[in-house]
C-alpha positions as CSV (number, residue, x, y, z in Angstrom):
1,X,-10.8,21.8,-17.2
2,X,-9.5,19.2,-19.6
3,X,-6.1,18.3,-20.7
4,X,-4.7,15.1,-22.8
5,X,-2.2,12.6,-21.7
6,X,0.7,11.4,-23.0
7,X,-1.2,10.0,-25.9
8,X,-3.2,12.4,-27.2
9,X,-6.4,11.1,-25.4
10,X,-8.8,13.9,-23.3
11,X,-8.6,13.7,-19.6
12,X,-9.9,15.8,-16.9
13,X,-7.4,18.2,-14.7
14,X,-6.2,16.6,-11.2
15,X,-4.2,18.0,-8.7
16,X,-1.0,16.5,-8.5
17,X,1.6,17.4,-5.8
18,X,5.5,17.4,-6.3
19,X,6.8,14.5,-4.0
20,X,9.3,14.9,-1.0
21,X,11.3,12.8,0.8
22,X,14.5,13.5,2.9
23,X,16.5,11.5,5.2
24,X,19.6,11.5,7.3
25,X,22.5,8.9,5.7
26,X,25.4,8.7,8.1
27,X,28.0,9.0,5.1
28,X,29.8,12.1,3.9
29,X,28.3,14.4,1.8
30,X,30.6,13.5,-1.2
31,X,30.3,9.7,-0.8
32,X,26.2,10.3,-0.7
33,X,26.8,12.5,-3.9
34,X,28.8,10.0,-6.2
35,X,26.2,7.5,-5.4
36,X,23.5,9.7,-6.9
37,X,25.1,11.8,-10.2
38,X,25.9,8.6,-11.9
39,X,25.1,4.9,-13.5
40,X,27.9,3.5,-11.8
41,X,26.3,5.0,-8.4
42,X,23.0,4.1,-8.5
43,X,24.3,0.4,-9.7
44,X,25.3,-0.3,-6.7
45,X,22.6,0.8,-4.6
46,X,19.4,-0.1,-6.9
47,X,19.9,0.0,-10.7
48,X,21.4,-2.9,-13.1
49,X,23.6,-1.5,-15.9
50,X,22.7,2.4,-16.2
51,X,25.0,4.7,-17.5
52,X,25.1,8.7,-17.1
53,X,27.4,10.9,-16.1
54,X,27.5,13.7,-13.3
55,X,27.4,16.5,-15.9
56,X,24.5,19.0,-17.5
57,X,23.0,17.4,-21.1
58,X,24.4,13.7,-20.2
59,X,21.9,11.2,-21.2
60,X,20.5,9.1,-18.6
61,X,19.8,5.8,-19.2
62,X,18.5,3.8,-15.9
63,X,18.2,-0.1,-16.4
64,X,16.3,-2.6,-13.5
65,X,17.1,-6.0,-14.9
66,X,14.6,-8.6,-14.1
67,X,12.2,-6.2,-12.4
68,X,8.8,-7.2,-13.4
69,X,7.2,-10.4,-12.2
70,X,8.2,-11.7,-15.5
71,X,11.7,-11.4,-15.5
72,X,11.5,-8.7,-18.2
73,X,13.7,-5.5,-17.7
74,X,12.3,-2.3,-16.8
75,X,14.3,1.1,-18.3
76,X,13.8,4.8,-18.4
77,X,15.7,7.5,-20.7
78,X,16.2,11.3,-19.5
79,X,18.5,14.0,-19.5
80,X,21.1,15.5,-16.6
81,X,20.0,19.2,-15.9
82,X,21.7,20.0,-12.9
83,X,24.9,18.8,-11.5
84,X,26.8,21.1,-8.5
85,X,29.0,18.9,-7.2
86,X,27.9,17.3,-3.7
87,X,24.8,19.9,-3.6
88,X,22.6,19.1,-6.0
89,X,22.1,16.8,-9.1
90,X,18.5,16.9,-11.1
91,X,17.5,14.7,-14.2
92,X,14.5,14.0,-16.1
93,X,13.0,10.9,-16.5
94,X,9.0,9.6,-17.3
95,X,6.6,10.2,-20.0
96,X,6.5,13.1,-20.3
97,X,9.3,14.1,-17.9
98,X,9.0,15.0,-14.8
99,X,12.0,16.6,-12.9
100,X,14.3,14.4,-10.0
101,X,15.9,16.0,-7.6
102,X,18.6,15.3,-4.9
103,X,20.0,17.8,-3.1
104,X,22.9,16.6,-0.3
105,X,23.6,18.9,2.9
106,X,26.3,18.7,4.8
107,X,24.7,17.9,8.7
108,X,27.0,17.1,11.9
109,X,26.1,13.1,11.8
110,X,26.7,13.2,7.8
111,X,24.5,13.9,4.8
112,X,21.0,15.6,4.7
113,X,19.5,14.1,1.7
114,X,15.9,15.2,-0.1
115,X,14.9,14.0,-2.9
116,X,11.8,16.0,-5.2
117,X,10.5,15.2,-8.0
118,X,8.3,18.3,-9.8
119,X,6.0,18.5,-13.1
120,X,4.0,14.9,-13.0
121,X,1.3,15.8,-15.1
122,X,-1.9,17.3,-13.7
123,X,-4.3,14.3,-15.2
124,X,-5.4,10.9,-13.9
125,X,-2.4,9.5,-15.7
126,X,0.0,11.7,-13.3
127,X,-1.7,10.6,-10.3
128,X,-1.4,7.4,-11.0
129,X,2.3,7.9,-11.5
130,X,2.5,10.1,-8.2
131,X,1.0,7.0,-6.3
132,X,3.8,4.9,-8.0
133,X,6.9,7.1,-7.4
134,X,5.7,8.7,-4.4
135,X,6.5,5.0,-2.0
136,X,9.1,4.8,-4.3
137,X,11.2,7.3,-3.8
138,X,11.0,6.9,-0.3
139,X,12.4,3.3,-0.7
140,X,14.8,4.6,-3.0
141,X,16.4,7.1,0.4
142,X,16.2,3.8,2.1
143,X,18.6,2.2,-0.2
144,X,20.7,5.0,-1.0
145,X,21.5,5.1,3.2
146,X,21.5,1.3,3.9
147,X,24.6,1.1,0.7
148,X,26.5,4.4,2.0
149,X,26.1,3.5,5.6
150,X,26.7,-0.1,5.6
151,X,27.7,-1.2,2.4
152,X,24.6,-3.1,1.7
153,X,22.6,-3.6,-1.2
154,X,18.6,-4.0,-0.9
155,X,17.5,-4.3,-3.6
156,X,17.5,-7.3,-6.6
């Protein structure tokens, strides 16, 4: 079978699987919640000046400022799809988009938190993309706890 990437150009079919992570954060589900569903959230735990909102159709606009080994800034544009407050909040994101994730559940020592992220494309290009989000997002659970449970901040 043979599909085309992102520009146009032939590739063959791969399998690509959805990624999964989860983690327990020791912070209440609503505390976990604001830190995901908007710019002002994720600035504090791993982003640099990105700006959405916790509601459906808000643009997403995610900003890592001096990210590469360059110093040059590193963004990404999607769109909110889901927001249920401190449940569940999904955006897209990529090119093309694939689908985020984050659902928070309420567990006795504080939050369950999973993150997914569904419809990488099924092509070489997508498995390279799965091999970079995939240790990513785990990282990313990492940060999220070490800010709500501590008040720290990881990353650059």
């Amino acid at each position: 079978m043979s599909t085309t990437d992102e520009n146009g150009t032939p590739q063959d079919a791969v399998q690509v699987p959805d990624i999964l992570h989860s983690t327990l954060v020791r912070a209440a589900p609503d505390a976990v919640f604001d830190l995901l569903s908007s710019g002002t959230g994720w600035d504090k735990w791993f982003t640099n000046g990105s700006t959405f909102g916790p509601s459906e159709g808000s643009p997403v606009h995610l900003v890592w400022r001096g990210w590469t080994d360059d110093g040059s800034d590193v963004t990404d544009d999607g769109v909110v799809m889901e927001c249920v407050p401190n449940e569940r909040f999904a955006f897209t994101w990529g090119t093309p988009p694939s689908l985020v994730t984050f659902t928070t559940a309420e567990h006795p020592d504080g939050t369950w938190l999973t993150v997914v992220e569904t419809g990488l494309p099924q092509t070489a290009a997508g498995l390279a993309r799965f091999g970079e989000c995939a240790p990513g997002w785990g990282e990313a659970l990492t940060l999220v706890r070490c800010y709500a449970e501590h008040g720290i901040r990881l990353s650059t």
